[in-house]
N, C-alpha and C positions, 0 to 999 in steps of 0.2 A: 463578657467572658473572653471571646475571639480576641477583645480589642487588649484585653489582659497578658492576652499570651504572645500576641505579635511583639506588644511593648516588650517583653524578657526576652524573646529572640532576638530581638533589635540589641540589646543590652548583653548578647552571647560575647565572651570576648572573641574571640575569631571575625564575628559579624564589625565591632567597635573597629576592630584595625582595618579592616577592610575597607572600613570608611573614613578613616584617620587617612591610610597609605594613599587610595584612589583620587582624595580633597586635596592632598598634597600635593602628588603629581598633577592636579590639573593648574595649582598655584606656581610650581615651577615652569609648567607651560607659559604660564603667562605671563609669567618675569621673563623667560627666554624670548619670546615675541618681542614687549616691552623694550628689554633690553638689545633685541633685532634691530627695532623701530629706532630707539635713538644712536644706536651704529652707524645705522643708514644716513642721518643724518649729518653726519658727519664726514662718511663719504662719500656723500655725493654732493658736500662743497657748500652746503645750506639748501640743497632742490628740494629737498623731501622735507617734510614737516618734523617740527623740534620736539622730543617725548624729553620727559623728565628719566633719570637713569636713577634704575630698579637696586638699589644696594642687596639684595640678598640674590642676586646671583653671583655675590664672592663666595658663597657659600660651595661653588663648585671649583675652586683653590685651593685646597686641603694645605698641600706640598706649602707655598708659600704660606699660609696658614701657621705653620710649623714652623718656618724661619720666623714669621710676625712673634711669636709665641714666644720664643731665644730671646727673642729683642728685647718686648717684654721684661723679660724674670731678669737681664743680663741689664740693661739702662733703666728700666723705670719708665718708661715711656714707648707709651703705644701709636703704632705705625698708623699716619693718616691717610696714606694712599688708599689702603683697601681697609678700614676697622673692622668692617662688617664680616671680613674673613674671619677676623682671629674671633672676635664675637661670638658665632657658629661654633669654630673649632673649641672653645672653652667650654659653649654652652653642651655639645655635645660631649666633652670629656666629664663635666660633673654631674651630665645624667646618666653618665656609663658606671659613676660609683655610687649615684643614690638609686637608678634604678635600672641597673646590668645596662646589656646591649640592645634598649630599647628603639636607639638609632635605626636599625640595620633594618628592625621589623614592622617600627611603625610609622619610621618618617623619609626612611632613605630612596630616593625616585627611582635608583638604579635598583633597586632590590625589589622596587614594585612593579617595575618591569620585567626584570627577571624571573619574578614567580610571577606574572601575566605570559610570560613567552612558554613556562615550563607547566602550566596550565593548558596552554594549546597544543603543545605535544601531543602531553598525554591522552587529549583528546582526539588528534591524531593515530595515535600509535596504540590509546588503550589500555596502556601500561606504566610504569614506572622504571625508569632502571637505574641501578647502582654500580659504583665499579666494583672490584675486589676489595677485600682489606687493604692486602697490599698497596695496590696504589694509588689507594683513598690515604692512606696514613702517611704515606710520601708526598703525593699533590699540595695533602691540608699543609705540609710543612713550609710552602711554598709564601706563601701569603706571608707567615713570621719570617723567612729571609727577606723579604722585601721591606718588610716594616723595618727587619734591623740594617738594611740597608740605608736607610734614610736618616736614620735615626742615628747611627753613626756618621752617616756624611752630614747631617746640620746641627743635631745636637752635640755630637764631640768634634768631628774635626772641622766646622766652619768655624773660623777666629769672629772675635765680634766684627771689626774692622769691616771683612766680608760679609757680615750680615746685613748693616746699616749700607755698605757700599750697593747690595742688591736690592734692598727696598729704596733705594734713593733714585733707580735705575727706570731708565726707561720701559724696559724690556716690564719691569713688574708694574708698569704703571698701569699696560696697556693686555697685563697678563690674563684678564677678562675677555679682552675682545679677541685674542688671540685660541682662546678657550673658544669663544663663539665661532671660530672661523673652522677649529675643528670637524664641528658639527654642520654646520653652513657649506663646507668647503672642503671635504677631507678628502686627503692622500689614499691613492691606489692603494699603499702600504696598509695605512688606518683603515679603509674599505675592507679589505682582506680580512685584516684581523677582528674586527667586527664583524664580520660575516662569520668569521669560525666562533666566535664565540656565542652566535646568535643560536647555531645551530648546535652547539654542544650542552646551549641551556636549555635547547627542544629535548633532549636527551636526559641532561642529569641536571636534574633540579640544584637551582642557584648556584652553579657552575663558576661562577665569577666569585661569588661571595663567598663561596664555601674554600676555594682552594687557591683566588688570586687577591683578594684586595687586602688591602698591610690598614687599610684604615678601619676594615672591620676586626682585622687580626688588633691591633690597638686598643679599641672599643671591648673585646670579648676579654682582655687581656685585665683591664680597668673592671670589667664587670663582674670578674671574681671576688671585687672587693665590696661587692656591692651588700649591702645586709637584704637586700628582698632577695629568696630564691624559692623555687619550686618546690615544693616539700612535699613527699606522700607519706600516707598514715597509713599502716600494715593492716591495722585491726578493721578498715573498711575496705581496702585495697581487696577485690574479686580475680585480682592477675587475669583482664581481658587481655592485658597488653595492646590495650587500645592507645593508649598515651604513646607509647614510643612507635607504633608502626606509621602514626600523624605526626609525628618530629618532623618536622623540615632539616634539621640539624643532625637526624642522624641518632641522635640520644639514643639510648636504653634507657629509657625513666624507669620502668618496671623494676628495674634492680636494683636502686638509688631509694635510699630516705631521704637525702637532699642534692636537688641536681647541681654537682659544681663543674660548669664545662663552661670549658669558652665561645662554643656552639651554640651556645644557647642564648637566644635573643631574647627572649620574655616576648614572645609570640604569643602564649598562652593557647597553643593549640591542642596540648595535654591536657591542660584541664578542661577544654571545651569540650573534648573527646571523653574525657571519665565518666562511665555511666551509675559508677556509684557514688551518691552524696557521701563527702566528709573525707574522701582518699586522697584528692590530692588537690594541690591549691598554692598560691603566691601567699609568703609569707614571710616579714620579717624579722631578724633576729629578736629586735626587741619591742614587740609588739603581738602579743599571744591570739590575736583576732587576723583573720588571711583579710587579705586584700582582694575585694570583688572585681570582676572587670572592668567594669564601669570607673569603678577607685583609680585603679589603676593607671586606665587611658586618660583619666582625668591628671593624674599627678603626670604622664608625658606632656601633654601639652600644657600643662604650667611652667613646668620645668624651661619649654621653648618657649614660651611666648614668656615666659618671665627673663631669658638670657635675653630675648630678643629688644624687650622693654628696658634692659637696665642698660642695654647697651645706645638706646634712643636717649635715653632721660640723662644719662652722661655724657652724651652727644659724640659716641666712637659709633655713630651706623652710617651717617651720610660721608663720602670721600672727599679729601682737600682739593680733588681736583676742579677745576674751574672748565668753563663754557671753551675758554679760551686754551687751555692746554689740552684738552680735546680737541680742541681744531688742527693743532700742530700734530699730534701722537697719533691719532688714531689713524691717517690715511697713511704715515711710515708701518704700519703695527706689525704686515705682512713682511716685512723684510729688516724685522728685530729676531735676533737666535739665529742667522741664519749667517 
């Protein structure tokens, strides 16, 4: 009986993403490493021992992702410098219309850090805090000028010309390892701002996610077209307002028959929170039976591992670059953009 009910705890969805987000970040660690390890060799002129290079840390290219993607839809032909960027970036835009902004809550490293950092807060502090209306609904605004920021400089005004002339470039060749050196190496600048930002996610939960990134503004934006959403049924609904006061996003579920916010990651922490059977639940439009947890996190990582797998079996995941153009790129990388 014990062994009965741990298994359905295990099975909570709250518990599911928890161990989906936690799996993931330790698999991006390890591509970072990985892809540390074969840096090194390269800079240090063949000393260090030769690692094979990790293709899905393009995955943290978005931007160029973006241009790769123009290139795409505008020639017909997909970028071999990095495939594995634009890969990602598709694979996550057609799970943002079959199943919302499931990116954000159960696969993205930076969101699983940021609600691990805003978890030790509050167990510092005790508490939870939130800003005002006011300039909660200014800040979130923030995130969609950035995305339309982008979005106008490479989907409207970059000419093709400029797009193929930037994937041709060095600079994008080596835009991975320059990403790594980020992290490895950052600027007093970058230090700074990283720091403020670390410490305003001890504060207010998902801080970054909720009111700066244009990639989740993007995704939440996609995700309204999604046919699975949140749905509560009145006639079993107790109004604990249990569901909205566990929103990470802030929701009022309580007041909604169907939640349509671009806030909303399909976290599923409203319904793990409902304490009464049949009130409220993930459901499709055209599928009269809700979607269990378990369902659910299953259809995310199909969704990924199947963009992941078609982009192998078509052979856009490994890069065109060669042993030998890494020998030459990567020890100029620091003194590319500059």
């Amino acid at each position: 009986m014990n062994d009965r009910r741990d298994y359905a705890r295990w099975l909570q969805p709250t518990r599911l993403r928890l161990l989906v987000q936690w799996s993931l970040l330790a698999v991006c660690l390890l591509i970072g490493v990985r892809f540390g390890l074969f840096v090194r060799h390269f800079e240090s002129l063949g000393q260090s021992p030769a690692y094979a290079r990790p293709p899905g840390v393009e995955g943290f290219l978005p931007i160029g992702a973006l241009i790769s993607l123009k290139h795409w839809l505008v020639s017909g032909t997909i970028d071999m410098i990095h495939p594995a960027a634009l890969v990602l970036f598709v694979t996550f835009l057609l799970m943002a219309l079959l199943a919302k902004n499931a990116f954000c809550s159960w696969l993205c490293p930076v969101g699983t850090l940021a609600d691990g950092v805003w978890k030790l807060g509050r167990r510092l502090t005790g508490r939870t805090f939130r800003l005002w209306p006011w300039p909660d609904h200014v800040l979130r605004g923030v995130k969609y000028l950035l995305l339309a920021f982008f979005l106008k400089l490479i989907v409207i005004d970059m000419p093709a010309d400029a797009v193929k002339g930037f994937l041709a470039s060095p600079y994008w060749a080596v835009a991975d390892v320059r990403m790594l050196h980020f992290f490895t190496a950052p600027s007093n600048l970058s230090l700074v701002i990283l720091a403020i930002l670390t410490v305003l996610s001890l504060v207010y939960r998902n801080f970054w996610c909720r009111y700066l990134c244009p990639y989740g503004a993007l995704l939440g934006l996609l995700g309204l077209l999604s046919p699975l959403k949140v749905r509560r049924h009145r006639g079993y609904c107790i109004d604990c307002r249990r569901c909205t006061s566990g929103c990470p996003g802030q929701i009022t579920v309580h007041r909604h028959q169907t939640v349509h916010s671009t806030e909303c990651t399909a976290c599923l922490t409203c319904v793990s929170n409902c304490p009464a059977p049949g009130a409220l639940d993930l459901r499709s439009t055209f599928w009269p039976r809700p979607l269990p947890g378990w369902g659910f996190a299953l259809l995310v990582l199909l969704l990924f591992g199947g963009g992941i797998g078609i982009g192998m079996v078509s052979g856009h995941w490994e890069s065109a670059l060669t042993a030998q153009d890494y020998r030459q790129l990567i020890p100029m990388a620091g003194r590319l953009g500059h």
